[in-house]
N, C-alpha and C positions, 0 to 999 in steps of 0.2 A: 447877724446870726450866722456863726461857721455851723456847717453841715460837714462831719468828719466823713469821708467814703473810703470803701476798699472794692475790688474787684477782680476775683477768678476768671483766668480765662487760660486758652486751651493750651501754648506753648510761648516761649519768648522769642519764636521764629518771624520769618516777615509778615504771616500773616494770621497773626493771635486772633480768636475769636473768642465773645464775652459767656462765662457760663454764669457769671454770678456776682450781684451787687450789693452788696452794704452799705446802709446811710445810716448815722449819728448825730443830731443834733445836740447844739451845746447844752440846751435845757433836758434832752434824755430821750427825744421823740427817735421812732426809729424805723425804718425800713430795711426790708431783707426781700429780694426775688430771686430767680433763678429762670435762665433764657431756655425755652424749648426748642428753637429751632435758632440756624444759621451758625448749630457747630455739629460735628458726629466724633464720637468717640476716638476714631480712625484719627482725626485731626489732633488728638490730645498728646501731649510728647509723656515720654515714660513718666518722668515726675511727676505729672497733672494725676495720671493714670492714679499712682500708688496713693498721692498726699490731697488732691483736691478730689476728685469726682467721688469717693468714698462718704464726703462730707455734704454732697449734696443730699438733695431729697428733704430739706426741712424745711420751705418755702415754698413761698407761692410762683407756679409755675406760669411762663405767658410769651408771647411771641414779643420778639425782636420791638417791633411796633407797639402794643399794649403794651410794655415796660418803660420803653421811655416813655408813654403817655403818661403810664402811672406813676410815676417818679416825677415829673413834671407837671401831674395833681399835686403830689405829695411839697412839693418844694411851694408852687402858687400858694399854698395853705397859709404859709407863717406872712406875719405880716410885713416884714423887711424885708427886702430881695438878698437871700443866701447865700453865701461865699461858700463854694465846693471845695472842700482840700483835700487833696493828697499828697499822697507821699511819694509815686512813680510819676513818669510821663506815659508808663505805658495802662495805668487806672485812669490820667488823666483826658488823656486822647482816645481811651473806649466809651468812657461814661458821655464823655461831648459829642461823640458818633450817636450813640445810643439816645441819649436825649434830641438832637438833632432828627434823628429818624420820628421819633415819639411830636414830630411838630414843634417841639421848645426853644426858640430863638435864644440865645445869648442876652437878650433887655430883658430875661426872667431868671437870670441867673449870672453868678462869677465861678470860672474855675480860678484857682490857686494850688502852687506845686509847692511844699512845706518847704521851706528854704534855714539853710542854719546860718548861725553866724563863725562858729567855727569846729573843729573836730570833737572837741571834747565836747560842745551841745550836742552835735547827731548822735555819739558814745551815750547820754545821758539818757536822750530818748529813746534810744533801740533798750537799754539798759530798763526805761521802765515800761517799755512795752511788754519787755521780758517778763518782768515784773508782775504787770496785766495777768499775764496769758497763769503764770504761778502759781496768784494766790486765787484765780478765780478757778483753776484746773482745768483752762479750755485747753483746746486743743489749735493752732493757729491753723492758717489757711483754711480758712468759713470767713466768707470777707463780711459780715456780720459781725462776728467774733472780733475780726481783725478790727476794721473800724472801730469797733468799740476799745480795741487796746490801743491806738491810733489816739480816739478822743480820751482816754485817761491817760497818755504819757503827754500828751500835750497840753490838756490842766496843770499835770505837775510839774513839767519845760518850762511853759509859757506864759501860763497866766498867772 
């Protein structure tokens, strides 16, 4: 079972903190949170400011700790142990912090960092990510949102 993830977080400086998680499962199941504590505004660089934090507020809100607990409910649930994908190393190394902190060893889960085989596949995918985001009228950066255009350019990529 791939579990498609995205995740908002405060700048791409040394030291990004998580605002916000999106899970995707390949059958449709889905999770959305949103971190209360271990970022402040102050930490968020001009971009986050205008294009991410706007977008909050439509999740369930929980500490650092309850979120990767609760994410690592969410994952124990399926009956195969999960392949996490993404698409940065910097969604990949907050969500493994994050679950980490939440108690979740690595023997309950896989990350995976989307890998291409050559230019014209990554063009294809950002292309119907594009796509995604078009015909559905979202708006990107909701890493809910995101994942979700994540897990449909990668049915149409991949499988």
């Amino acid at each position: 079972m791939r579990v498609f993830f995205d995740t908002e977080f405060t700048s791409l400086g040394s030291d990004p903190r998580l605002l916000s998680v999106g899970l995707v499962s390949e059958d449709g199941q889905e999770l959305y949170l949103e971190l209360a504590d271990g970022w402040m505004d102050a930490m968020c660089s001009p971009w986050v400011r205008q294009h991410v934090l706007p977008m909050l507020g439509k999740g369930e809100q929980l500490t650092r700790h309850d979120a990767g607990k609760r994410i690592g409910d969410w994952l124990t649930a399926f009956t195969i142990q999960p392949t996490l994908l993404g698409d940065t190393d910097w969604d990949t190394t907050l969500l493994t912090q994050l679950l980490g902190e939440g108690g979740l060893t690595r023997a309950g889960f896989r990350v995976e960092l989307l890998a291409f085989q050559s230019r014209e596949q990554a063009k294809s995918f950002e292309a119907a990510k594009l796509q995604y985001f078009q015909l559905q009228k979202a708006t990107p950066h909701h890493a809910l949102t995101d994942a979700r255009a994540f897990r449909s350019a990668w049915t149409e990529i991949f499988a």
